[in-house]
N, C-alpha and C positions, 0 to 999 in steps of 0.2 A: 444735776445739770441736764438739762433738755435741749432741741437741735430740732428745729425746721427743719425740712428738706423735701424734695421733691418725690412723688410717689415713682414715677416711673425711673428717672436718674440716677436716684440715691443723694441727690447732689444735695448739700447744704447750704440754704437759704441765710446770709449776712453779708455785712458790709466789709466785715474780716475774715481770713480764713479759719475755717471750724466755728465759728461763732456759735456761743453756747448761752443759754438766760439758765439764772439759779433755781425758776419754777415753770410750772406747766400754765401757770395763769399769766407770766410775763411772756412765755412762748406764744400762747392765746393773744395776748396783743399786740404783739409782731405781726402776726395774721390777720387781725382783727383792720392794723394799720395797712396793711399790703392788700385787701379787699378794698379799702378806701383810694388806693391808689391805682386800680384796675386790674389786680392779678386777680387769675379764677383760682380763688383760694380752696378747691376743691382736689385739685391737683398736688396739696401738700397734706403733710400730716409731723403731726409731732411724737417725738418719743424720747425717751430716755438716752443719753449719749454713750452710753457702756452698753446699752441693749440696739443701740444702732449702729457701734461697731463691732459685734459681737453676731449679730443675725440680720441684718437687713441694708447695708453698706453692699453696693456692688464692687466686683475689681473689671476691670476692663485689662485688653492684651495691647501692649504696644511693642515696638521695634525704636530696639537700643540703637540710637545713632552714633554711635562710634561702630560696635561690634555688628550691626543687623540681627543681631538676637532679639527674639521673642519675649518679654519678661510683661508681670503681672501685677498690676497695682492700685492704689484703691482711684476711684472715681472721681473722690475727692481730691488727690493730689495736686497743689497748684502745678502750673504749666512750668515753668523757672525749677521745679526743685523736680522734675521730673528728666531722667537720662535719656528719654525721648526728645530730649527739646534743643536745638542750637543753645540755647542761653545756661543751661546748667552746665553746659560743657565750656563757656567763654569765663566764666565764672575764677 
């Protein structure tokens, strides 16, 4: 399984969350199609999905809106399943 994503973000490039291709050639044209649509395809790179959460996934710090506690998590996280957010908490 392999996983666009952004170089400086860490963020994963799809139309679903974690969106993952079964090869490195189907990844290749994800990209290949996202240059054709005006992204600077320069700014992403592909890799292995167990080796991008494993060494190169960032966590970012956010504040817990219930408590105001500090807590840490990945970059990826949608916004909804995240305890920073009104919505996981309406839930």
């Amino acid at each position: 399984m392999f996983v666009v994503y952004h170089k400086k973000t860490t963020k994963i490039v799809g139309s679903r969350v974690h969106q993952t291709w079964k090869s490195s050639g189907a990844a290749k044209g994800h990209l290949n199609r996202m240059a054709k649509m005006g992204y600077n395809t320069s700014e992403y790179a592909i890799a292995d999905y167990l080796l991008f959460l494993d060494t190169i996934e960032k966590t970012v710090v956010r504040t817990n809106l219930m408590t105001g506690k500090p807590f840490t998590e990945s970059a990826n996280t949608p916004h909804f399943c995240s305890p920073s957010s009104e919505s996981y908490w309406s839930m």
